[in-house]
Structures are given as C-alpha cells and as structure tokens.
C-alpha positions in Angstrom: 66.9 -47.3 181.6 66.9 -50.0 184.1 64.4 -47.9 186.0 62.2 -47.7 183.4 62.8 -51.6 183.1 62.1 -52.7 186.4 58.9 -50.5 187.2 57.6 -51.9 183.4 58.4 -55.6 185.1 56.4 -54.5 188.7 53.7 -53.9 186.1 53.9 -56.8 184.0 53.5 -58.7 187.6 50.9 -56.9 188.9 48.6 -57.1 185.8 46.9 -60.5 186.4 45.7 -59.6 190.1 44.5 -56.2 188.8 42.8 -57.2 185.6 41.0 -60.3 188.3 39.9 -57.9 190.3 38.6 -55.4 187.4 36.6 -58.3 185.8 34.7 -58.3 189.0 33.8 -55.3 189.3 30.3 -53.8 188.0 32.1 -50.5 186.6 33.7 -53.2 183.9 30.5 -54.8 183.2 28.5 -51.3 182.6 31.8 -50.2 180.2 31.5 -53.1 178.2 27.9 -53.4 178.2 28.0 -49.8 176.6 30.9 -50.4 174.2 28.7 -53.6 172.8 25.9 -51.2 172.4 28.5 -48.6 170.8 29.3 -52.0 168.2 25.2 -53.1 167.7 24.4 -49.5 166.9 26.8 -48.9 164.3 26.8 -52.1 162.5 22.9 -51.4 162.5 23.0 -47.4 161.5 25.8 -48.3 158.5 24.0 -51.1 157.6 20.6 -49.1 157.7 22.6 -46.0 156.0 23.9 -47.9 153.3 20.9 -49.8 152.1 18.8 -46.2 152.4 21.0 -43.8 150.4 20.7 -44.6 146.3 24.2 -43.3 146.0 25.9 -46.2 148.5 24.2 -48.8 148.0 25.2 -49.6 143.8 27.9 -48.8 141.8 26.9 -45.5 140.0 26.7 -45.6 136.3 27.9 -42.8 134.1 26.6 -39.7 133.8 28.0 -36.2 134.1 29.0 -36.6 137.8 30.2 -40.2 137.8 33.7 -38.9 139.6 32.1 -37.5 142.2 29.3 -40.7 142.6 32.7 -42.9 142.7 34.0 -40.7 145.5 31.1 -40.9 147.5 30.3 -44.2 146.6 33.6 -45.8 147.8 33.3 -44.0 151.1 30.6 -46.1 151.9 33.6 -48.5 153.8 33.9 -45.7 156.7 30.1 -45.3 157.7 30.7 -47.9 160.2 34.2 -46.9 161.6 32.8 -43.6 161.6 30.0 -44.5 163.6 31.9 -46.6 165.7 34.0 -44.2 167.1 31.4 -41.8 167.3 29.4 -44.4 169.9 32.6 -45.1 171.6 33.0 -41.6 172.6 29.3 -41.9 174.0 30.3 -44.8 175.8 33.6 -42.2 177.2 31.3 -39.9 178.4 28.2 -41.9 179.7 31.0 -44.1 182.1 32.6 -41.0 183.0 29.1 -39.3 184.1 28.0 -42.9 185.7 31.1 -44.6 186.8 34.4 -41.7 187.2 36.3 -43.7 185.7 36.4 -45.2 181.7 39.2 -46.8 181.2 37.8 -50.1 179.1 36.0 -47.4 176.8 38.9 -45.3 175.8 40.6 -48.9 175.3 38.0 -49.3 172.7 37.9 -46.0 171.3 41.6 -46.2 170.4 41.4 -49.1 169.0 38.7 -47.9 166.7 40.3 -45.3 165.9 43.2 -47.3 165.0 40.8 -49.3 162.8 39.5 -46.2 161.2 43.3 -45.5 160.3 43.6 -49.1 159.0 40.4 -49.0 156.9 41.4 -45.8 155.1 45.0 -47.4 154.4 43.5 -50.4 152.9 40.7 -48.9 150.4 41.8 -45.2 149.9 45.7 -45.3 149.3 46.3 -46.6 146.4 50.1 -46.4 146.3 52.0 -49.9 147.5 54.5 -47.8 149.2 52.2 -45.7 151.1 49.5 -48.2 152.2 52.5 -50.0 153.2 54.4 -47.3 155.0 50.8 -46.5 156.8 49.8 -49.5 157.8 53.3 -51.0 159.1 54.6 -47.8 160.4 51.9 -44.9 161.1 49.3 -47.4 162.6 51.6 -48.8 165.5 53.1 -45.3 166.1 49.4 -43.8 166.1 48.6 -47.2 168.3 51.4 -46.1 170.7 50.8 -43.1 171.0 46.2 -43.6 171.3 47.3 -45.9 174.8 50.2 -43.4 175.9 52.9 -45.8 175.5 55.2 -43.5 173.0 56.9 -41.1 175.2 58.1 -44.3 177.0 58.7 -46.1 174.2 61.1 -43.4 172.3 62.6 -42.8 175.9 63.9 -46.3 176.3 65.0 -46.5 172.7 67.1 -43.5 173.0 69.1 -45.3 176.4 70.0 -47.9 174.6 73.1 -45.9 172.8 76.7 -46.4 172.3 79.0 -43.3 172.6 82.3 -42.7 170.5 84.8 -40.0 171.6 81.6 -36.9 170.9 79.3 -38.5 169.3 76.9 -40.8 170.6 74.7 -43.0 168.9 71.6 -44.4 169.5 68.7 -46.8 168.9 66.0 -44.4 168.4 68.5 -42.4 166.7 69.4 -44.8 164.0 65.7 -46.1 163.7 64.2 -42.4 163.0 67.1 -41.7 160.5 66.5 -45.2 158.9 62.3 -44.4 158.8 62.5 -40.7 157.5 65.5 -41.0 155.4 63.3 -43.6 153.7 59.9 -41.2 153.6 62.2 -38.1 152.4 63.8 -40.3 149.7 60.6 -42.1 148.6 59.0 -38.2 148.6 61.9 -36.7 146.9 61.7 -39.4 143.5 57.8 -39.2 143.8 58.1 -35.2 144.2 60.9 -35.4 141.0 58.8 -37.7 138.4 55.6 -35.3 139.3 57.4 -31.8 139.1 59.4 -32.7 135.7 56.6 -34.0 134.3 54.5 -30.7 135.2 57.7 -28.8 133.7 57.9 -30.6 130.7 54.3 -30.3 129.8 54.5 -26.3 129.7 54.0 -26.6 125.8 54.1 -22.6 125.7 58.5 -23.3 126.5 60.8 -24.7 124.2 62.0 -28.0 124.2 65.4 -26.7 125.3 64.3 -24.4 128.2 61.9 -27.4 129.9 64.6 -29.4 130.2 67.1 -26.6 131.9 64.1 -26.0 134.2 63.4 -29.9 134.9 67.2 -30.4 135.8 67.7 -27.5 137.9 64.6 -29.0 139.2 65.7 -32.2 140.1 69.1 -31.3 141.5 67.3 -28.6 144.2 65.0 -31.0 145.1 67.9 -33.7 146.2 70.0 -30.8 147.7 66.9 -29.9 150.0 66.3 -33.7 150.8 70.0 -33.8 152.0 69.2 -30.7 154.1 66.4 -32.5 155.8 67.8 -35.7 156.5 70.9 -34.1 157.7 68.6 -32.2 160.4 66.7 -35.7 161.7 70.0 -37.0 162.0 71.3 -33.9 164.1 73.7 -32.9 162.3 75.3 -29.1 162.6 75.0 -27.2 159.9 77.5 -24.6 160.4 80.1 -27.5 161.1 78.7 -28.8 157.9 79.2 -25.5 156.4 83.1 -25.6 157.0 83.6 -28.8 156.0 81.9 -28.6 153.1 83.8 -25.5 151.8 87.2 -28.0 152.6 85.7 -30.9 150.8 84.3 -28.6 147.4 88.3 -28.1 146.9 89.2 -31.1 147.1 86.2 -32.2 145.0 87.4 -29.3 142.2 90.2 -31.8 141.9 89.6 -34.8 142.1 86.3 -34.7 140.0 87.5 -32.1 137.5 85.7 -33.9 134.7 82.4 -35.0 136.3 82.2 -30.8 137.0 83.1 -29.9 133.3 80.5 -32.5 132.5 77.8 -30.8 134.3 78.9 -27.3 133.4 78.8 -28.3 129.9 75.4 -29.8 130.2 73.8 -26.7 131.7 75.9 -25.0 128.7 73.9 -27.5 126.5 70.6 -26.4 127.6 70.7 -22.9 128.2 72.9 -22.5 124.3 70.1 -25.0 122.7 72.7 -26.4 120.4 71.8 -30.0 121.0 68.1 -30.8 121.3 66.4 -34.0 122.1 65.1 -36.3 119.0 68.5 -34.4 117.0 70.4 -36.8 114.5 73.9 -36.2 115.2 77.1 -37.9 113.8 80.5 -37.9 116.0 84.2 -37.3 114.6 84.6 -41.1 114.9 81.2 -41.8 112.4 79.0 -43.1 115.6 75.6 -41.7 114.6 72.0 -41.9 115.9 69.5 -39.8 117.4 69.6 -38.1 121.1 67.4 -39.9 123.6 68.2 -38.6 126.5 70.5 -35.5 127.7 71.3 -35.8 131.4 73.5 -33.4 133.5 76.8 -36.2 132.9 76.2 -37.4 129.6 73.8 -37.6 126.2 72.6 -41.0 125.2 72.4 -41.8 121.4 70.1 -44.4 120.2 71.6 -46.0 116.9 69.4 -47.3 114.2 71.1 -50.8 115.5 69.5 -51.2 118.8 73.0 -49.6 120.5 72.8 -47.1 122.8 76.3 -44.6 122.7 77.1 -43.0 125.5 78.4 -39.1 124.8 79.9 -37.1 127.7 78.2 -33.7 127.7 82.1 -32.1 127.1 82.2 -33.7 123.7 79.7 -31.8 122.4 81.5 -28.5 123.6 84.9 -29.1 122.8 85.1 -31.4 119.8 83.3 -31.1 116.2 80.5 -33.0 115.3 77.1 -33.2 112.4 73.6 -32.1 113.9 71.6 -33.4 111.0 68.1 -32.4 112.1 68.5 -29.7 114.3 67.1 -26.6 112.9 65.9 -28.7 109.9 64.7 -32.5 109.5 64.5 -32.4 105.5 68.2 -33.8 104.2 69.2 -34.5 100.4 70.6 -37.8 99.8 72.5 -39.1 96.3 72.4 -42.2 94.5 75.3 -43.5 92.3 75.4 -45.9 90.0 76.5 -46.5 86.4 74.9 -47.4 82.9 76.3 -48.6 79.8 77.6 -46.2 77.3 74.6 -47.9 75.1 71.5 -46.3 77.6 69.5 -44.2 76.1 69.9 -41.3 78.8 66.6 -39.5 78.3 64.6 -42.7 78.9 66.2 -43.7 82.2 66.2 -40.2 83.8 62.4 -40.1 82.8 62.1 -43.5 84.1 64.3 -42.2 87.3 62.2 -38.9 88.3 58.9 -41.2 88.3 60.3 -43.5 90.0 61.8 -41.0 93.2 58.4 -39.2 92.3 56.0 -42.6 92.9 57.5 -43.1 96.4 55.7 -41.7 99.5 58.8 -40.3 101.7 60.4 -38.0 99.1 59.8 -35.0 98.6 58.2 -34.3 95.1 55.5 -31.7 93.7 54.8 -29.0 91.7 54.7 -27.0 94.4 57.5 -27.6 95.8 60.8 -25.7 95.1 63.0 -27.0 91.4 66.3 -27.1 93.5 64.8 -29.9 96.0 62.8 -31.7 93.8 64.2 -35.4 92.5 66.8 -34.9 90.0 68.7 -37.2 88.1 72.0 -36.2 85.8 75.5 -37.1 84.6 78.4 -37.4 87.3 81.1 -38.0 84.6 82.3 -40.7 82.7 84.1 -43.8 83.7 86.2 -46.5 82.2 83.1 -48.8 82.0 80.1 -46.6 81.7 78.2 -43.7 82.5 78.0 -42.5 86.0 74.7 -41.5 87.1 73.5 -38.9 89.8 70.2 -38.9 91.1 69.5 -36.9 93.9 66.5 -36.5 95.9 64.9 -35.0 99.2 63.2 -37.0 102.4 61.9 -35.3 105.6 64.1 -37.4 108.0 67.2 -39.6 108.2 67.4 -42.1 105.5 67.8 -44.9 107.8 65.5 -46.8 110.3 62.1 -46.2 109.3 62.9 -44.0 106.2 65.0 -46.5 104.4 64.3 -44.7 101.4 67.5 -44.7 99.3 67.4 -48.7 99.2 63.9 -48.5 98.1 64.4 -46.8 95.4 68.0 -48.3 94.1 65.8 -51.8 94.0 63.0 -49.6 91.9 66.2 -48.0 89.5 66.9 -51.4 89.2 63.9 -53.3 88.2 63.2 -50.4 85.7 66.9 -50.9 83.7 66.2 -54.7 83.6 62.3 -54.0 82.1 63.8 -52.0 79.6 66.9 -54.2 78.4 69.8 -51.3 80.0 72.6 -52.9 81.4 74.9 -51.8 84.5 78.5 -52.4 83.3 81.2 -54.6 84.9 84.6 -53.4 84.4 86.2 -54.9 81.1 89.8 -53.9 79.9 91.0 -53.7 76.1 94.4 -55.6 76.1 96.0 -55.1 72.5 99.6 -56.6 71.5 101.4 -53.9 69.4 104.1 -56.1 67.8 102.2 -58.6 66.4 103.2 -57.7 62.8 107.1 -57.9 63.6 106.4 -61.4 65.0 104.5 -62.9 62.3 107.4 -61.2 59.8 110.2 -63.1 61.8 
C-alpha cells in the first residue's frame, strides 16, 4: 500500500513538468487538431443527419408503426455520440500512423465513450433507480476502467483492511458487498413484482394454484439472492452448509409457530379451502372478506374499514363460515311483527313486490320457487303476528349490498300507506277480587 502511495505521489509531482513539456510539443498540437476535427464533423454529420432523415427530424404521428417511429425517433440523441466516437477512433489511428504515440486521442475517446454511456442513461432508462445506479456507479467504474486506473484502484482499496482472529475485512470488500447486495436486492423485488404478476395472469390456472405458484415463486427467488450475495461476500458454503443444519434445529424451536404458519399456508393453497375475495366469519363473529393470503397470515378487510389479521393456523385448526366460497348467492330473513288486525294476504302481496321491485334480489319466473322472495307466518306472539320474509341476493348483505335495510324501510313505508300497525307490547292486568271488595 504505501508503495502504491508513494509512486502515485512521484507522479502527482512529476505531472506539471511533463504535461509543460507535452504542451510544447507538435505531436499534441496534431492530436488535438484531429480530435477538434473528430468534434466539427460530428456535430456537422448529426446535425446534417438529423435534419435529412423524415423520421428524426419530427415527432411521428400515428399510424400502424408509431412504436417503432418512437423507437427510432428517440435515438436521434446518439447520432452525435455515435459519431463522435467513431471520429475519435480516426483520430487513434491517424496519430498512431503519423505520430507513434496517441495518447491525447484515446483521452478523448474514453471520455466519449463515457458520454455515450451518460447519454443513454439519461434519455433511455427510464427507471429512477437504474438511471441512478448507472450514472453514479457504472459511469465512474466504466471511467476507471476506459483510463486504466481500476486494477489500481480495487488494489489499494483492498490494503486498506482490518483483520479479526480469521477473518479479515476490507474496504473493497465491504464496498462491493454494500453495491451488489443493493443491485441483487433491487433485482430480486423488481424480478418478484414482474414474475407474480406473469403467474397470476395465467387465466387458464385457478385462483388457488397461481397463488401456490407466485409464493413458491417469491420465496426461491430470495433464497437464490441470499446464495448470491453470500458468494460476493466470500463466504463458504459448505461451512454454511453445517451451520445451517445446526441453526434449522434450533430454528424448529424457537420459531415453531412461524413454521406451522407457513406450513399451513402452503396447506391453504394447495387444499383450496380459503380463496381470495371469500367472506368468512371467525368463532369470535369477526367477519369480512379475504384480501390477501400471505405465507404467515390472511388479511380480512371488514365492511368497517378494519383490516383483521388471521394467522394462516386458524384456518386449519379452528372452525369457521366460508360464506361465498363455492357459492356467492346467500338467503337472508327479515322479522318483524304485525297486529293481529293485518289483513295477512294484503301485506305478503304487498311484501313479494316489494323484495320483487328491488334490483339485488333474486326474483323471476325463471328462477327456482325455493329461492324466490317469500314471505310467511313465524308464529304468534304476545303482541302480534310474527312475520318471515325471506329472500335471496348474489353477495353478502352488507357493504355495497345493503339490501335487507332497503327493503325493511320499503316493508315499512308500505304498512304505514295502508293503515297496518306494528305492535308495541301491551299487558292485560285484571284484579280478580274486585267483587269481594266491593261486598265488604
């Protein structure tokens, strides 16, 4: 290291009577004469290119091959990096023919390359993350590594180290685990959302059988981005091997229920007994409708805004409703009572029309007697009459299909129009010794 220091530091004195004596000599003055002609005749050919060709010089309009106008259209930006670098490597080989030496023109050919890089970045990546991992990290590497500074580079970055017992840690070490556990991570979540997504949209597999296929999915793509970021840091696999057969007992302990969990999630999936967009009720009456089933837990969306978080064993080991699973359409009752004074026939005529009327029940002549809207005698109570009705909705009447209220306010409406009453409770007190009072 302090070699590499010191002859870096004989350099850095020696540069300002070298580069005086270079500036004096006609070999720089015919490399940068031909590297300013390299720069007139490209900004003159793109400029000439662009103007000429009817495909770069206006925004295409649309027409059956607009894509591929747009494609060609916006590559009009690299005609003149692309012609600058092909003049510089002229200029490389006219000094080398003229002079034997062209070291000013391979200066400016790496730097336009490097500009060629930076152009690209800026107009054809249109990811934040990658424009910004390109231009902040690839284009000073590639800069390095164009002027033949990155061997030495890397090499003084891996002397500066610190050493612990075996293991020895350094600079360049911690700087290329930092940089490509970064990349692998970014690439592992972009490579996740993209190959679920694919999965998911296989419309000829169940509901059930994409989602198996999207977790098993995800969990191999993390387990080979662990792999890989294990080998940049150097780690030993085969040590890993051991050690990781130690640590899965001790894991098979101490996170017993996080593995029943996932077991019972892959369970859940393969069995199909729980499906997204199900409306399920738990032993404790917490209902809604399953958003989301990851490999820990489901997530159930109430009708309230609350979202109930179900670990994947309760739906293996305890009882619960599926309302909608293999069916949506549900049959929902209405009670209520009348006075003994209601003519009967009237209201239930009134009642079918009613549940008949609205748009989210089930009614028809063609459909079957049992599930069309019914209403009948429950029994009679101390105050009235108690009334059934009983009617059929494709979907949960709650949320959106807030049917039953709907049609309690209609019932309701249509006893007042037609003078019915709904009883209160009255009790009959009578005093069975009022004759041997009044006698004494």
């Amino acid at each position: 290291m302090n070699e590499t220091i010191q002859s870096w530091a004989a350099q850095l004195q020696q540069l300002p009577d070298t580069l005086a004596a270079w500036l004096t000599t006609p070999a720089f003055f015919v490399q940068l004469g031909a590297i300013m002609g390299a720069l007139v005749l490209a900004l003159v050919l793109s400029g000439i290119t662009r103007s000429t060709i009817p495909m770069l010089n206006a925004e295409p309009t649309d027409d059956a091959f607009t894509k591929f106008r747009w494609a060609v259209y916006r590559c009009r930006v690299l005609i003149f990096p692309l012609l600058l670098l092909f003049f510089l490597g002229i200029a490389v080989s006219f000094s080398d023919a003229s002079l034997a030496q062209s070291w000013l023109a391979r200066a400016a050919r790496s730097l336009g390359f490097i500009f060629l890089l930076f152009t690209f970045a800026s107009n054809f990546l249109t990811n934040s993350v990658v424009r910004m991992l390109t231009i902040w990290l690839g284009i000073p590497i590639a800069t390095l590594h164009v002027f033949g500074w990155l061997d030495d580079v890397t090499t003084y970055l891996d002397s500066v180290s610190l050493t612990v017992g075996d293991i020895r840690l350094s600079v360049y070490a911690l700087l290329r685990t930092l940089i490509f556990g970064a990349i692998l991570f970014w690439l592992g979540r972009a490579s996740n959302s993209a190959g679920q997504q694919v999965i998911r949209n296989q419309e000829r597999l169940d509901v059930a059988t994409r989602e198996v296929l999207a977790k098993l999915f995800e969990i191999a793509l993390y387990v080979i981005v662990f792999l890989l970021l294990l080998q940049v840091m150097g780690v030993n696999l085969t040590a890993l091997a051991v050690f990781g057969g130690a640590l899965g007992v001790g894991l098979g302990f101490g996170l017993q229920q996080i593995a029943s969990n996932f077991i019972s999630g892959i369970i859940i999936l393969l069995d199909r007994s729980v499906q997204i967009g199900d409306y399920i009720e738990l032993e404790d009456g917490r209902s809604g409708k399953l958003r989301e089933l990851n490999m820990r837990h489901g997530i159930i969306e109430t009708y309230d805004g609350k979202d109930v978080m179900v670990p994947n064993e309760t739906f293996i080991t305890s009882s619960y409703t599926n309302w909608t699973h293999k069916d949506p359409t549900q049959r929902y009752p209405l009670e209520f009572q009348v006075a003994y004074s209601t003519d009967l026939d009237l209201l239930f005529d009134n009642i079918r029309a009613i549940c008949n009327e609205h748009p989210k029940v089930i009614s028809g002549d063609d459909v079957p007697v049992e599930m069309r809207p019914d209403a009948e005698i429950a029994g009679f109570g101390d105050s009235g009459i108690d009334i059934l009705v009983e009617f059929w909705i494709n979907g949960i009447d709650d949320g959106e299909n807030r049917v039953g209220a709907d049609l309690l306010h209609s019932i309701w409406r249509s006893i007042q129009e037609h003078g019915m009453e709904i009883p209160f409770p009255q009790r009959e007190v009578r005093i069975l010794n009022d004759q041997a009072r009044d006698n004494a």
